[in-house]
N, C-alpha and C positions, 0 to 999 in steps of 0.2 A: 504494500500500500504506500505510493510515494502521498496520496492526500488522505486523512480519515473524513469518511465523510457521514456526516447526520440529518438527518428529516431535521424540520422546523419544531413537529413532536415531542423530539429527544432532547432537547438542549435545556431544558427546568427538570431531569433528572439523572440521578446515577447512572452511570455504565455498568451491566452486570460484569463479573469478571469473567463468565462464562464465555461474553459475547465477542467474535474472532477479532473484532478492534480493539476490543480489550489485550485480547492474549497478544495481539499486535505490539501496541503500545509497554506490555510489560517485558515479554519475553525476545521480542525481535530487537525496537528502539531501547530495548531500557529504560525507559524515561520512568524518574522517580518525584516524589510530592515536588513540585515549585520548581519540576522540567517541564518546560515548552516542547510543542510539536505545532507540523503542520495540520491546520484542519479546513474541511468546506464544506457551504452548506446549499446539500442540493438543491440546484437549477438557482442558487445564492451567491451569495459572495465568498470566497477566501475570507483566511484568516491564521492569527496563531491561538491553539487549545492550552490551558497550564494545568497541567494534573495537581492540583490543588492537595489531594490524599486518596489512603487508600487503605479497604481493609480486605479480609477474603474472599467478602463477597462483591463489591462494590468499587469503582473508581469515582469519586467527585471531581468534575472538571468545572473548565471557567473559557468563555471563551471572547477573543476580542478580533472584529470582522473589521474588514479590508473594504475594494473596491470589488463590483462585478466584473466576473471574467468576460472576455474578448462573445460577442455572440458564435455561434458555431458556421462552420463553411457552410453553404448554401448547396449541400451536395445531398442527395436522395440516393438512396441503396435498393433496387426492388430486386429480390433473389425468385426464383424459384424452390418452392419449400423443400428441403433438403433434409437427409436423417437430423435426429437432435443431436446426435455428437457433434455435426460440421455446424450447425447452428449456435450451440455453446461458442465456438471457434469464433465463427463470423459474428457474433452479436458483442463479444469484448474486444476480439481487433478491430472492427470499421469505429467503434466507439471510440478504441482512441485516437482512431486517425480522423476524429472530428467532425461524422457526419449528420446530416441534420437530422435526418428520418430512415428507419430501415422498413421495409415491406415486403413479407413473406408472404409471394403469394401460390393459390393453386396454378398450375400448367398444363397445358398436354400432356406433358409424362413427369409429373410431380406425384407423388404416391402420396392423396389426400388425408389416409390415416396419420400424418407428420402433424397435421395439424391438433389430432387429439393427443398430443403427447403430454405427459403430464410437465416437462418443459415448459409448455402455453398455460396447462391449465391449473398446474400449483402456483402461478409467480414467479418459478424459479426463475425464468428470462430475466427478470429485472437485477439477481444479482449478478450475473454474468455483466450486466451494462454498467451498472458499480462499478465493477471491479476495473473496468476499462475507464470507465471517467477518474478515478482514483490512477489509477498507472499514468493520466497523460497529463495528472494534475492539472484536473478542469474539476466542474463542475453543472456542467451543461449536459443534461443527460437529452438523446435524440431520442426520437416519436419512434413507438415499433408500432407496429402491427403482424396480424399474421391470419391466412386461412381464407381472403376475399380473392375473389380470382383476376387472372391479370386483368381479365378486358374492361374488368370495373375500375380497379386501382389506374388502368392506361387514360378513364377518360376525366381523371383529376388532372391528368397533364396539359389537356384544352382547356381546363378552366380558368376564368380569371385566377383564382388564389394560386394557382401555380406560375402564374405568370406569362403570357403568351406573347412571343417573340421574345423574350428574357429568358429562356431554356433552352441547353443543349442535350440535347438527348442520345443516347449512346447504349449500344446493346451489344454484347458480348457475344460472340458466337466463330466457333471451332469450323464451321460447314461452309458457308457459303458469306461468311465478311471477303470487303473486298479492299479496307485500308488497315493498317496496324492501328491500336490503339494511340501511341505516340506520336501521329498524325491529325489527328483529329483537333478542328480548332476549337479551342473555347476560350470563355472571354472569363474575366475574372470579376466583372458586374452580371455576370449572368448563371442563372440556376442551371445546375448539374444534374440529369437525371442518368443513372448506371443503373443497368439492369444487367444479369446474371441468369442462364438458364439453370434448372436445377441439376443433380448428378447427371441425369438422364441425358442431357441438353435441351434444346429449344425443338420442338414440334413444328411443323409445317403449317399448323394456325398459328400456331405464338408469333411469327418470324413475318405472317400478314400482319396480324396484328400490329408487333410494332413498328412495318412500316407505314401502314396508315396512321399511324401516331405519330411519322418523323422521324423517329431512330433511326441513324444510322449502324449498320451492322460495321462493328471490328474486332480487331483478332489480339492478340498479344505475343503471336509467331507459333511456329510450328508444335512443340513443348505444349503436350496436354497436362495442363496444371489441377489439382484438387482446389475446390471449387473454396476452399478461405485461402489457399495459399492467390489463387486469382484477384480474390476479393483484394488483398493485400495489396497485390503488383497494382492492379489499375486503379485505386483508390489513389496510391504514391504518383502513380505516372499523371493523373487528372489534376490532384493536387500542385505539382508541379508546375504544368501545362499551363493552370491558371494563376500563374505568380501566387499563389496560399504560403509556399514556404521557398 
């Protein structure tokens, strides 16, 4: 954990010592009564925490907050829904590479039961996106979704709120792209939308679909990559592309 991070909730009580920021803070940082750390408060501002004391059960902290962090890039992740293991993967890495919104959606050859996984439907998703807003020390946690199918999630991209003629849109695909990823222009005033077929790849509707929506189809070279190590590469390469870093 480079940030510990807390709901608005948690900040008028004890830390159990049970809870993994606790064991964090005692066993990892060491930090002892009237040691500082770093802490943020989700979708809030930075700050420094001072562990005030401590007893078996409990940490009492203190905390004094900063400036809000930087808003997050203007970048959209829509995947094809993918096992929960590569999902775990991708749901903490594109978080820390700062993206706005991730969407899981069904496909042509997306295996629908991904969606009842208990991933989706205990909550666990959310600490997976912790864990990555914490590694990139932010505090900006991106919009998930998961389970609605593309061609519904595709006609958010004509809408006003997505922005129209302010989108660049981009679709990932091993079969028939016809430029590399690294190619492709985008502006650094304009929304990102990447899409990702699932393990399977893109279907022969998916691939209308998103050219009726604009996508352009690109590749990332010959190299059939696992579908977060992808996410990774062309997350870096987009980010780039757009002066972001």
């Amino acid at each position: 954990m480079n940030l510990i991070l807390f709901d608005a909730d948690e900040l008028d009580r004890p830390l159990a010592r049970t809870d993994p920021r606790a064991q964090h803070l005692c066993e990892v940082l060491r930090r002892q009564p009237g040691d500082r750390f770093d802490v943020g408060l989700v979708d809030g501002p930075r700050g420094k925490g001072t562990l005030v004391a401590q007893t078996d059960q409990v940490l009492e902290l203190s905390f004094v907050w900063g400036p809000l962090p930087p808003p997050l890039d203007p970048l959209t992740l829509v995947l094809g829904l993918p096992r929960p293991q590569t999902a775990r993967k991708v749901l903490q890495e594109a978080t820390t590479l700062g993206v706005e919104a991730l969407h899981f959606v069904q496909t042509e050859r997306a295996e629908a039961q991904y969606a009842q996984s208990s991933l989706w439907a205990s909550g666990e998703w959310r600490r997976h996106v912790l864990a990555g807003v914490a590694q990139a020390f932010d505090t900006r946690v991106p919009k998930v979704t998961w389970g609605r199918s593309l061609s519904s999630l595709l006609d958010a991209v004509k809408s006003p709120a997505a922005g129209t003629g302010g989108v660049s849109r981009i679709a990932l695909d091993n079969y028939e792209a016809s430029v590399p990823l690294g190619a492709c222009e985008v502006s650094p005033v304009a929304r990102i939308w990447l899409a990702l077929g699932p393990e399977r790849g893109w279907g022969p509707a998916d691939r209308t679909l998103l050219r009726e929506h604009g996508f352009v189809l690109a590749h990332l070279g010959e190299r059939v990559l696992r579908a977060e190590t992808a996410v990774v590469a062309s997350l870096a390469i987009l980010r780039s592309r757009a002066g972001w870093i």
